[in-house]
N, C-alpha and C positions, 0 to 999 in steps of 0.2 A: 490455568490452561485447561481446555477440554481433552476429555480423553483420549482420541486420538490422535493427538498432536504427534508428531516425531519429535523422536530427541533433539534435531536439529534446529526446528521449529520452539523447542524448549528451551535452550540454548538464547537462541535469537530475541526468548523472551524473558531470560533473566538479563542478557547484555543491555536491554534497551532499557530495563527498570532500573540498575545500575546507572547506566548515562543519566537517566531524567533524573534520578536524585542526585548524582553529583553537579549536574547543572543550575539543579534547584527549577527545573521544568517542573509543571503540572504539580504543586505541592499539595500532596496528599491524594494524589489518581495516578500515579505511576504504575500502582500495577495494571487499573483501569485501562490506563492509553494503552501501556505495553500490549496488553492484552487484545484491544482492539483493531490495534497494526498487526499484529503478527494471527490472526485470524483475518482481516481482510485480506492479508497474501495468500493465505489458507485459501480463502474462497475463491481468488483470483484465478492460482493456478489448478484449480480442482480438486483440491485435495479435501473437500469439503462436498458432504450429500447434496447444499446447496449453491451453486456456484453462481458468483458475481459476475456480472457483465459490465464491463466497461463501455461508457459513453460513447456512439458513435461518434468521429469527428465530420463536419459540415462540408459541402465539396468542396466550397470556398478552402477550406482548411489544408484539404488536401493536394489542391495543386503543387508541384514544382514551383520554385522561388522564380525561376528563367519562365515560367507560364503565365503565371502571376505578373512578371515586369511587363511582358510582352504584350500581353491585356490592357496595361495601361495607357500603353505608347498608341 
C-alpha cells in the first residue's frame, strides 16, 4: 500500500488479500489486485492527488424506466 493510505484503507487491503487467497482468486497477484482495488477507491473518492473519473453514463442511460416505456408506446 502507498504511503498515505489510512488505516482503514489498510485494513480494506489485507481483508481482500486474505479473501482472494482463501478463494484461490488471482493465484499469485493477490496482493496486486488487492492493491489495485483499494487504490482505485482511493482515487475515486479523492483521497488521491490524482483523482478518477467515472464514465459518463449516455442520455439513453439515463432516462426513468416510466420515460423509457412511454418512448416506446
Amino acid at each position: 500500500m502507498p504511503k498515505g493510505a489510512s488505516p482503514k484503507r489498510e485494513r480494506e487491503y489485507r481483508m481482500l488479500e486474505r479473501k482472494f487467497k482463501q478463494e484461490g482468486r488471482y493465484p499469485g497477484r493477490e496482493e496486486e489486485v488487492a492493491a489495485r482495488i483499494v487504490n482505485k477507491q482511493r482515487a475515486v473518492t479523492g483521497e488521491t492527488k490524482y483523482q478518477h473519473t467515472a464514465p459518463k453514463r449516455s442520455a439513453s442511460r439515463r432516462k426513468s424506466r416510466s420515460a423509457r416505456n412511454s418512448a416506446r408506446a
